[in-house]
DODOFI-861282 format. One record per residue (C-alpha): residue number from 1; x, y, z. Coordinates in steps of 0.001 Angstrom, whole numbers. Each point is the difference from the previous one (the first is absolute). Layout:
N
<site><resi>NUM</resi><east>X</east><north>Y</north><up>Z</up></site>
...
//
This chain:
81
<site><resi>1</resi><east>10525</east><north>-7443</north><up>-19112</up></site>
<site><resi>2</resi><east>-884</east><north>1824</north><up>3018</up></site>
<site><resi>3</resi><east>-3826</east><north>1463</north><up>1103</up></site>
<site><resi>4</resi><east>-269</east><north>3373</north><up>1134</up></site>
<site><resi>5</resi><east>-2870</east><north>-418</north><up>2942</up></site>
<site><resi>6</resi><east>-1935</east><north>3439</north><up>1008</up></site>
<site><resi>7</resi><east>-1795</east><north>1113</north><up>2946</up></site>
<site><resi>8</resi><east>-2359</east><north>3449</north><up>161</up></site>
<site><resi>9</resi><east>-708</east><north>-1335</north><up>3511</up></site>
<site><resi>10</resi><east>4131</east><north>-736</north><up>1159</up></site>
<site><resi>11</resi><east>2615</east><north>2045</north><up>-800</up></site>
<site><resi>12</resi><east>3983</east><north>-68</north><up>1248</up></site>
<site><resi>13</resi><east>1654</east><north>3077</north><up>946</up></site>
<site><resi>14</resi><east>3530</east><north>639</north><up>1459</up></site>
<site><resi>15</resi><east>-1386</east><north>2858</north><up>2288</up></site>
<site><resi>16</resi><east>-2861</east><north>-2428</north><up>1288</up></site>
<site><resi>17</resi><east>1471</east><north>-2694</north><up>2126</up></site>
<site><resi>18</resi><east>3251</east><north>-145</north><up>-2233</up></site>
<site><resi>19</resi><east>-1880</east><north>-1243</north><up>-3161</up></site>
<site><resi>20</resi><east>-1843</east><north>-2966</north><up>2165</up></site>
<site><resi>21</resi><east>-3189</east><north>-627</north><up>-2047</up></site>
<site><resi>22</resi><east>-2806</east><north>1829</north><up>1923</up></site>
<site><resi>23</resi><east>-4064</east><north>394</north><up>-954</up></site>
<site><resi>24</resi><east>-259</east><north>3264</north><up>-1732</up></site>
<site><resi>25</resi><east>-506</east><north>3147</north><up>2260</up></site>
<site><resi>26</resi><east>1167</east><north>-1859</north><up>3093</up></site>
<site><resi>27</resi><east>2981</east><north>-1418</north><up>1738</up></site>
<site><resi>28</resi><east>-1056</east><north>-3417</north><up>361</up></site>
<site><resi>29</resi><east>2667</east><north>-2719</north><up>-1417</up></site>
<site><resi>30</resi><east>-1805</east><north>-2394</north><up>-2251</up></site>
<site><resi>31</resi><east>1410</east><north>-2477</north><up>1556</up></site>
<site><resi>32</resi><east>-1446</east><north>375</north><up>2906</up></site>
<site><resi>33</resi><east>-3166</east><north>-1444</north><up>-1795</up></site>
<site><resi>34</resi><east>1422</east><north>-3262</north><up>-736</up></site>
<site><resi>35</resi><east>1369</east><north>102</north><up>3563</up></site>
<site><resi>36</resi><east>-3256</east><north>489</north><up>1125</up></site>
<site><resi>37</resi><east>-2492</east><north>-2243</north><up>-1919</up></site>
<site><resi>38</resi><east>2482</east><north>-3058</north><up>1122</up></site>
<site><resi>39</resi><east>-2143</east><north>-107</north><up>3237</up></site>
<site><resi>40</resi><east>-2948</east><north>2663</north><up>-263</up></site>
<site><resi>41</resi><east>-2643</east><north>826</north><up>-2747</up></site>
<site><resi>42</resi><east>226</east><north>2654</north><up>-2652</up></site>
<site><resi>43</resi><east>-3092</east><north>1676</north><up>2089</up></site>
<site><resi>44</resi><east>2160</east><north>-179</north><up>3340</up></site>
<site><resi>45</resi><east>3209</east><north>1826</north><up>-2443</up></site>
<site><resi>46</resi><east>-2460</east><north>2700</north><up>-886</up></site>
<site><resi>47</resi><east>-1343</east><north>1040</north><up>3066</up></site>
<site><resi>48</resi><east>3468</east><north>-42</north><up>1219</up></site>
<site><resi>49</resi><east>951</east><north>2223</north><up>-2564</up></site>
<site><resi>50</resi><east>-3145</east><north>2158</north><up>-1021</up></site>
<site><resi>51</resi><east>2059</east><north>1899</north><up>-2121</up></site>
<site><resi>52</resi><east>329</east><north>-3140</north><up>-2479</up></site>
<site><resi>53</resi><east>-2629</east><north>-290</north><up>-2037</up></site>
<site><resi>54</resi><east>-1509</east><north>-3820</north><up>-1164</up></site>
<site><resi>55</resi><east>819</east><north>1210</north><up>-3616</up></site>
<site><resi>56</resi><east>3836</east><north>901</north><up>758</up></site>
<site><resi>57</resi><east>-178</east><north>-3702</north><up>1699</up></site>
<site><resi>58</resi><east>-946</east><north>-1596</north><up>-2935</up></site>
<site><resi>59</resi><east>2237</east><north>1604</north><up>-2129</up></site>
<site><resi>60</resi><east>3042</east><north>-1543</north><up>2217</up></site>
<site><resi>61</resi><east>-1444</east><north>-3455</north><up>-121</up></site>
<site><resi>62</resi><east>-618</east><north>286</north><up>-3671</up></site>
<site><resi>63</resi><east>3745</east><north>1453</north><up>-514</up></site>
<site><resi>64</resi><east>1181</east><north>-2960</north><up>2291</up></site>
<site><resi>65</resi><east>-1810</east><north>-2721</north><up>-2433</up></site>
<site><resi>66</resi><east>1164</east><north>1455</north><up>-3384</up></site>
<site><resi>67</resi><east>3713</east><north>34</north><up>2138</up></site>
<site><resi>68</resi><east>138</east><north>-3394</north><up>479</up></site>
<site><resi>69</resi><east>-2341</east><north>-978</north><up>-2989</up></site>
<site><resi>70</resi><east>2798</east><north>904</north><up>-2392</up></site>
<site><resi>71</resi><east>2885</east><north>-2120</north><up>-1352</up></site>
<site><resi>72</resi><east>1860</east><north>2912</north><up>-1187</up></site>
<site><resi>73</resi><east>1644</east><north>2885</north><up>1992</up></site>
<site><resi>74</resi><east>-2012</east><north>2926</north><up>1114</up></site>
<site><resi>75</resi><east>971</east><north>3993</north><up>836</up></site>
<site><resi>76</resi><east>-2708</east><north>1659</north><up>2540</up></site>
<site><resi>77</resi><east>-706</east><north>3127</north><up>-737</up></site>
<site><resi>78</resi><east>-1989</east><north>1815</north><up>2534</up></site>
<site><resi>79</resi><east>-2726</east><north>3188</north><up>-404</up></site>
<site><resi>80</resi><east>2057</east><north>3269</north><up>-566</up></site>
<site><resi>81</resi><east>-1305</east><north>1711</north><up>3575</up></site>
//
């Protein structure tokens, strides 16, 4: 069975970036996030990128724990932009 995860905050787009996952309304790469937090603070990420909101963070850690939370397969599905 596989989980369809979705993201109001995240969305995946061919024209943005070539479909990297990026925080909705920006061109900032999700992954850059998890890149980030591996030395700095989610407050350091933020003011790095004020156009990232702590909400939008959130969502991509809560996205990342369901991810590897399941036993199953999972389909993202971004936020239609």
């Amino acid at each position: 069975m596989k989980h369809l995860l979705k993201s109001k905050y995240i969305v995946s787009d061919p024209e943005i970036l070539g479909g990297t996952p990026v925080f909705k309304g920006t061109r900032v790469p999700v992954e850059i996030l998890f890149d980030y937090i591996k030395d700095n603070s989610i407050e350091e990420f933020l003011k790095g990128y004020p156009q990232v909101t702590r909400q939008m963070v959130n969502d991509a850690l809560t996205l990342a724990a369901l991810y590897f939370s399941k036993k199953s397969g999972i389909i993202y599905e971004g936020a239609a932009r």
